[in-house]
C-alpha positions as a LaTeX table, in Angstrom:
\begin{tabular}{lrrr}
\hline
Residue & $x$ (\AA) & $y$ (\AA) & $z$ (\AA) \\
\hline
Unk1 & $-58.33$ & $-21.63$ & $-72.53$ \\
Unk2 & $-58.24$ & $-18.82$ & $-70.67$ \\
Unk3 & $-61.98$ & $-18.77$ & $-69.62$ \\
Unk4 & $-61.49$ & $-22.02$ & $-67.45$ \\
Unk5 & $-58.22$ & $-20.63$ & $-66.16$ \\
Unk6 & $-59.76$ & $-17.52$ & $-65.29$ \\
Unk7 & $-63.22$ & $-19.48$ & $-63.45$ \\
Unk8 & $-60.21$ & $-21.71$ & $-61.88$ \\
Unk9 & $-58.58$ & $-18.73$ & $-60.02$ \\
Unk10 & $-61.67$ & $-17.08$ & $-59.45$ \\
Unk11 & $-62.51$ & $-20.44$ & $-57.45$ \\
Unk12 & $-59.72$ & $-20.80$ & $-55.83$ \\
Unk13 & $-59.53$ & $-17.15$ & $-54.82$ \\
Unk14 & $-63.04$ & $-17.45$ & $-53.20$ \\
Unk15 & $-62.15$ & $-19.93$ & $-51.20$ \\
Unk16 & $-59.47$ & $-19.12$ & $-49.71$ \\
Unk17 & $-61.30$ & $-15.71$ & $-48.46$ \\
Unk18 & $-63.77$ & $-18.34$ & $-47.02$ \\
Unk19 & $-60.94$ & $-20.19$ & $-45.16$ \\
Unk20 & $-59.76$ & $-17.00$ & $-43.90$ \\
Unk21 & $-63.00$ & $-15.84$ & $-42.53$ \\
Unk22 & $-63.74$ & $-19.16$ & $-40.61$ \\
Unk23 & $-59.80$ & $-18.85$ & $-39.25$ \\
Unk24 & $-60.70$ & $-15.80$ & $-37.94$ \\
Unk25 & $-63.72$ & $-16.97$ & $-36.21$ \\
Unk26 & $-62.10$ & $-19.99$ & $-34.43$ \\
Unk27 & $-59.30$ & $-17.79$ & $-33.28$ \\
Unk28 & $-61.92$ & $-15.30$ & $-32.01$ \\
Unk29 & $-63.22$ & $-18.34$ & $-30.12$ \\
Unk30 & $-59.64$ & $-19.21$ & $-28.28$ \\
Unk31 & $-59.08$ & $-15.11$ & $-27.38$ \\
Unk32 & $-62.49$ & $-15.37$ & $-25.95$ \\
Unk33 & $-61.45$ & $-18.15$ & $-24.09$ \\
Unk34 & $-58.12$ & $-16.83$ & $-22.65$ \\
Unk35 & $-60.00$ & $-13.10$ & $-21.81$ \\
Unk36 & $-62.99$ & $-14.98$ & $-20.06$ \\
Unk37 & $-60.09$ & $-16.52$ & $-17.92$ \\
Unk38 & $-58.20$ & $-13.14$ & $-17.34$ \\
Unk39 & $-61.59$ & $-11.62$ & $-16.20$ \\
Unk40 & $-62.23$ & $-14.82$ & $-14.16$ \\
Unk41 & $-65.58$ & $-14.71$ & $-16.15$ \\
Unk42 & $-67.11$ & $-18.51$ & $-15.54$ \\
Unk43 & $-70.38$ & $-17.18$ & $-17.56$ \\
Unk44 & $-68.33$ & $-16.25$ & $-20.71$ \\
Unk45 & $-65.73$ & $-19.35$ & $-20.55$ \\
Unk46 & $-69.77$ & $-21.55$ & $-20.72$ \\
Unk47 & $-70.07$ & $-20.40$ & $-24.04$ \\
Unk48 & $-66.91$ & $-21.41$ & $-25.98$ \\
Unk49 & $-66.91$ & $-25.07$ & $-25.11$ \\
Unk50 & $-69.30$ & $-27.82$ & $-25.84$ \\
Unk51 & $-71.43$ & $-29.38$ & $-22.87$ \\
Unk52 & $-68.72$ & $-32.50$ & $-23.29$ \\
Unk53 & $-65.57$ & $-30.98$ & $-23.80$ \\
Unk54 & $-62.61$ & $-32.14$ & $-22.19$ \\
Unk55 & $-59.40$ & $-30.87$ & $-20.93$ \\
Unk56 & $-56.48$ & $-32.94$ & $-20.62$ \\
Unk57 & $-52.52$ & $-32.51$ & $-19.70$ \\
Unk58 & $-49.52$ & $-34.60$ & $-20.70$ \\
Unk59 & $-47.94$ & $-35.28$ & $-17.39$ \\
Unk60 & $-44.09$ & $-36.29$ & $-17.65$ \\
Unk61 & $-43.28$ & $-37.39$ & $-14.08$ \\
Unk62 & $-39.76$ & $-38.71$ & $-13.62$ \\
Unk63 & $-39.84$ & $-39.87$ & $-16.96$ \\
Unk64 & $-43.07$ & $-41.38$ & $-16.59$ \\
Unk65 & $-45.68$ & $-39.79$ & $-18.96$ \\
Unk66 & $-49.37$ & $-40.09$ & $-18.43$ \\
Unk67 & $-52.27$ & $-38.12$ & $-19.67$ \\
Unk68 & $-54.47$ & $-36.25$ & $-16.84$ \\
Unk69 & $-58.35$ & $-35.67$ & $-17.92$ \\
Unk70 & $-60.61$ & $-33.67$ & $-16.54$ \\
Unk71 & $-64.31$ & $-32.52$ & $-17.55$ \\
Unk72 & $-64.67$ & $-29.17$ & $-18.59$ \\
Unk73 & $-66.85$ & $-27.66$ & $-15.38$ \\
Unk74 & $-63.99$ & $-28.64$ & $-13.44$ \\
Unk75 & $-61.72$ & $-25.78$ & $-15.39$ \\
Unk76 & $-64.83$ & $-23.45$ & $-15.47$ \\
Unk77 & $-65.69$ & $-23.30$ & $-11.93$ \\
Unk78 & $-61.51$ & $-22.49$ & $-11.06$ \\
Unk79 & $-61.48$ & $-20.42$ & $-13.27$ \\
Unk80 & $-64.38$ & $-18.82$ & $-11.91$ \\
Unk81 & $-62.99$ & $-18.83$ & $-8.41$ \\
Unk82 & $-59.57$ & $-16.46$ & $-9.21$ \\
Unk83 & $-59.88$ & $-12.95$ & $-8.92$ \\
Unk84 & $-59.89$ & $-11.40$ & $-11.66$ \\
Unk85 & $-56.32$ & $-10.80$ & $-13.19$ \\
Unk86 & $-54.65$ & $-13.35$ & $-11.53$ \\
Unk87 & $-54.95$ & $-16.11$ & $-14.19$ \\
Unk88 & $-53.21$ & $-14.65$ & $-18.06$ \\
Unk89 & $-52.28$ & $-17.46$ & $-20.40$ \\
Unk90 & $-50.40$ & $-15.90$ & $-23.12$ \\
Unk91 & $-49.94$ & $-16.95$ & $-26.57$ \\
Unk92 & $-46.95$ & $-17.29$ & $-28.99$ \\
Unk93 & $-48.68$ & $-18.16$ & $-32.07$ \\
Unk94 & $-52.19$ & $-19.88$ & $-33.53$ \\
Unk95 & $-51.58$ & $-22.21$ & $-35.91$ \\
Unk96 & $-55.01$ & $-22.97$ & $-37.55$ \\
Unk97 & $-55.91$ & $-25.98$ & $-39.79$ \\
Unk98 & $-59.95$ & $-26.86$ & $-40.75$ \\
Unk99 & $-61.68$ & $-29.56$ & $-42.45$ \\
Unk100 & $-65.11$ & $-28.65$ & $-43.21$ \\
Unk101 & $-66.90$ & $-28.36$ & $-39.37$ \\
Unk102 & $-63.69$ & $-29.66$ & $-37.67$ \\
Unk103 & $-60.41$ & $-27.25$ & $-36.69$ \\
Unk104 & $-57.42$ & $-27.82$ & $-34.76$ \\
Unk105 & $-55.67$ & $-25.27$ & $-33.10$ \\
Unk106 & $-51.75$ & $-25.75$ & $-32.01$ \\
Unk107 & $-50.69$ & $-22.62$ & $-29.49$ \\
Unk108 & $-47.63$ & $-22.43$ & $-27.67$ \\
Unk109 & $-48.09$ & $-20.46$ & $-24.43$ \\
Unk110 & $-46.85$ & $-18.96$ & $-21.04$ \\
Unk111 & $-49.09$ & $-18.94$ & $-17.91$ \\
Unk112 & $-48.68$ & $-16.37$ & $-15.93$ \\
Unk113 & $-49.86$ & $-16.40$ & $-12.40$ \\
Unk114 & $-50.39$ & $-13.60$ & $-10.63$ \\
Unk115 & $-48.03$ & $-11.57$ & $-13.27$ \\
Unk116 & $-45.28$ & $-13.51$ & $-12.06$ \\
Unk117 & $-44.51$ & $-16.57$ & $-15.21$ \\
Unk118 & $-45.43$ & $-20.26$ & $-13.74$ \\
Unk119 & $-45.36$ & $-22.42$ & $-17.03$ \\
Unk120 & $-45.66$ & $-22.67$ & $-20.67$ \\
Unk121 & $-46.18$ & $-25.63$ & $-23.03$ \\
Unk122 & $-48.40$ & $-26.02$ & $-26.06$ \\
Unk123 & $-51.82$ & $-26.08$ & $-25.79$ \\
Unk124 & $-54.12$ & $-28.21$ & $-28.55$ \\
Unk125 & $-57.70$ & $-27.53$ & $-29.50$ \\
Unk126 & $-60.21$ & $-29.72$ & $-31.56$ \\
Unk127 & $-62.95$ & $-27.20$ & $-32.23$ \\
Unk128 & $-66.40$ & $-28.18$ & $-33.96$ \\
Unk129 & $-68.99$ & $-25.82$ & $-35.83$ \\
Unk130 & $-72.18$ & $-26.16$ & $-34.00$ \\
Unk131 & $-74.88$ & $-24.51$ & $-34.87$ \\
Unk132 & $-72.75$ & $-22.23$ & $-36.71$ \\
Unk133 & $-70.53$ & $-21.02$ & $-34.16$ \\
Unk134 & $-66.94$ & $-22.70$ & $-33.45$ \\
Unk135 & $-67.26$ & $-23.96$ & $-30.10$ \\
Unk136 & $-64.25$ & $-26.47$ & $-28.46$ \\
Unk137 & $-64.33$ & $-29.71$ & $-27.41$ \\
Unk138 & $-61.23$ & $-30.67$ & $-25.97$ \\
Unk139 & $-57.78$ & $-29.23$ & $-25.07$ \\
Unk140 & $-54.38$ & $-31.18$ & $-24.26$ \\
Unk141 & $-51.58$ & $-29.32$ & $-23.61$ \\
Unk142 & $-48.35$ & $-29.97$ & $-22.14$ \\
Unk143 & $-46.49$ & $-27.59$ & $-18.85$ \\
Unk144 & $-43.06$ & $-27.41$ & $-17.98$ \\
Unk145 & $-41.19$ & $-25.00$ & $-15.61$ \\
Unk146 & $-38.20$ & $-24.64$ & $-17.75$ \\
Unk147 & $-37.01$ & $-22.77$ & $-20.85$ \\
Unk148 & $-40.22$ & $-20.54$ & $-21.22$ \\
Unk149 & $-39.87$ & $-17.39$ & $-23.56$ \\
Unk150 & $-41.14$ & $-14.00$ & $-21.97$ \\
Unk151 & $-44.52$ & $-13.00$ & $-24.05$ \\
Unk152 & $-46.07$ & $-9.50$ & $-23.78$ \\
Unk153 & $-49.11$ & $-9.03$ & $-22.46$ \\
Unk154 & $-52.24$ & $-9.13$ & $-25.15$ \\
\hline
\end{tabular}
């Protein structure tokens, strides 16, 4: 009885060091994200998206709530165009979940423009494992102007 208990928790135990590796890796992939747009570093931002990812924000006009899309190059190439320091998206908390070569990502922000706070929301990532790197392929997120916490810079 206590072999197969033992082999149980030795499983379990195993796996859960694996699930905290790949955590760390897909969170290593959203910082890289957020300091490629701090540096204004278009090159850098290229490599943690897939060539089809999308980028999407929940729009509540007026009480009227639509969903704005957008192809990734669209985001790179701002990005790209800021001087560096200007753009800092700052994060509250990563809450990770993964399924095998699929993660989700759930990250409540402030975006600061210019050092001077503009909005915050929650950002939501769908990452994939490619090739054996985490790499995203879409974010929705959500940006209001009101009620958003002061966050420290990273």
């Amino acid at each position: 009885m206590k072999i197969p208990v033992l082999l149980l928790s030795l499983f379990v135990a195993t796996q859960a060091v694996a699930q905290s590796g790949e955590k760390s890796a897909v969170k290593a992939t959203i910082d890289r994200l957020f300091d490629g747009m701090r540096k204004a570093d278009s090159a850098s931002l290229k490599t943690v998206f897939t060539p089809t990812a999308r980028l999407q924000t929940v729009v509540n006009k007026q009480g009227v709530v639509s969903v704005g899309d957008s192809p990734i190059a669209s985001f790179i190439s701002s990005v790209g165009k800021a001087k560096p320091g200007v753009l800092d998206e700052r994060l509250a908390s990563m809450d990770v979940k993964i399924d095998g070569e699929l993660a989700t990502v759930w990250t409540p922000y402030v975006f600061y423009l210019q050092g001077q706070k503009n909005h915050c929301g929650v950002n939501a990532f769908t990452l994939v494992k490619l090739n054996g790197t985490w790499q995203i392929q879409g974010i929705i997120d959500t940006r209001r102007k009101d009620n958003c916490p002061d966050l420290p810079k990273p």
